[in-house]
N, C-alpha and C positions, 0 to 999 in steps of 0.2 A: 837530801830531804825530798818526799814523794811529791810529786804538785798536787793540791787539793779540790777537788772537784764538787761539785756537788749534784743529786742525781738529777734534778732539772739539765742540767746541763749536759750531763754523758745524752737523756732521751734525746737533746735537740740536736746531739750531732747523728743521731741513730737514727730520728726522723727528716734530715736531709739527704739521706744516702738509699735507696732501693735494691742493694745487692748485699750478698753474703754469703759464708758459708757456715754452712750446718751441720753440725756433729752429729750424729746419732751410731746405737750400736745393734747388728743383726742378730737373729735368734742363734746364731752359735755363738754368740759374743765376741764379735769381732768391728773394728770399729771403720765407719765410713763417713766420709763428709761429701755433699754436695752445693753445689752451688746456686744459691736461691734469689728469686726475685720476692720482695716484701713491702709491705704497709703495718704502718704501726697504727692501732686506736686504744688509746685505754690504758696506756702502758702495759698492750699485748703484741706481739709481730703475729702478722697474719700471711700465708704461704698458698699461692693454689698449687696444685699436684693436681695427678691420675691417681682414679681411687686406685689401681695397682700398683704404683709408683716403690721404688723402692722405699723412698722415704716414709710413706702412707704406711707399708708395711712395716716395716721395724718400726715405726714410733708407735703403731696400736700394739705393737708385743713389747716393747718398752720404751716407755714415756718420758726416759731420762735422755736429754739431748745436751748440745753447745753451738755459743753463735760466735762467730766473728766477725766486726765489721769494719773492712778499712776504709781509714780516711787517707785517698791521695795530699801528698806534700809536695809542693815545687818552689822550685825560687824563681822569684819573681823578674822576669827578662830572659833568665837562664834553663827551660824548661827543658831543654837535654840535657842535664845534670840528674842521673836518679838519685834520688833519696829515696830510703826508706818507708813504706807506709804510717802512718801513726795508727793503732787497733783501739780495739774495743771488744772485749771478750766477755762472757758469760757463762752459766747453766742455765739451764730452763729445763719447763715442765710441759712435753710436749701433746696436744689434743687432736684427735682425727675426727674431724664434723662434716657432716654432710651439706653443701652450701646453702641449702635452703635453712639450716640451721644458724645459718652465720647472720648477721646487722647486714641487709641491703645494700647500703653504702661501703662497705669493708669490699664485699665482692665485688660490688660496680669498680671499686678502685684498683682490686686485683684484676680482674677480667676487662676491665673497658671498655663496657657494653656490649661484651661477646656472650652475659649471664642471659638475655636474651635467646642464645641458640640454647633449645632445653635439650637437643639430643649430646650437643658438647656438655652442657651441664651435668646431664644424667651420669658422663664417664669422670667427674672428678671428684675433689675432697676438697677441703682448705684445712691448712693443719694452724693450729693456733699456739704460742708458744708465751708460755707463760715464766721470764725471768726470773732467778732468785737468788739470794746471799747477795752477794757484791758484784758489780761490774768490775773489771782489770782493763787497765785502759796503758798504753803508751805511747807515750805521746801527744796527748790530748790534752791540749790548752796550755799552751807551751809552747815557747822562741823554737824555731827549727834549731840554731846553734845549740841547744840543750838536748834534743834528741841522742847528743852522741855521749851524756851523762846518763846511765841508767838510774841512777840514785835521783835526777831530777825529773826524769821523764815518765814514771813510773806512777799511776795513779791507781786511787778506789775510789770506788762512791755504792754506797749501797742503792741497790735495784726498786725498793720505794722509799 
């Protein structure tokens, strides 16, 4: 049986965590992931980049991306023991905006008052990433001893 989630709950382990990686595929259709630094608002993830950036490029040629976000696992006393991550995967609908284009606070949060330097600002993007269908999660919210049940650990929760 899948553990049951609800999407409140997938957002709030998505908004304790600031790393990821991101699916996207280039204009030969070919697919690439990078690894990104993020803020959520709105139930959207927000990305700064260079407007050149690989990523900047392929998501303004196509908009169809994926995110994954692990949740480190450890046992408790025992922190040299690895386990497994527990995920959080997605699609999403990806947007290349100009930051002056973006909620003030979104960019303060990605930049950290470096939005300030306008001549850095002038060379980026923030790409906005807008999830959809269902989250897949494993592992999420759920006894570590259950992790090694895929029939237990294996969750959905749709994206709103």
């Amino acid at each position: 049986m899948a553990v049951e989630l609800t999407t409140q709950q997938v957002w709030q382990e998505i908004e304790k965590k600031l790393f990821a990686v991101l699916g996207f595929v280039t204009a030969e259709g070919e697919a690439r992931t990078a690894g990104i630094v993020y803020v959520v608002d709105n139930q959207k993830i927000y990305i700064a980049t260079g407007n050149h950036s690989w990523k900047s490029r392929h998501i303004r040629t196509n908009p169809h991306v994926s995110m994954t976000v692990n949740l480190p696992k450890r046992i408790p006393l025992l922190p040299w023991i690895n386990i497994p991550d527990a995920t959080i995967t997605f699609a999403g609908v990806g947007a290349v905006h100009d930051p002056k284009d973006v909620d003030p606070d979104v960019v303060h949060a990605l930049l950290h008052g470096l939005e300030t330097n306008l001549e850095l600002l002038a060379t980026m993007c923030v790409i906005e990433v807008q999830p959809v269908d269902d989250f897949i999660t494993y592992g999420v919210g759920i006894p570590l001893a259950d992790m090694r049940h895929p029939e237990k650990a294996r969750g959905r929760a749709p994206v709103s």
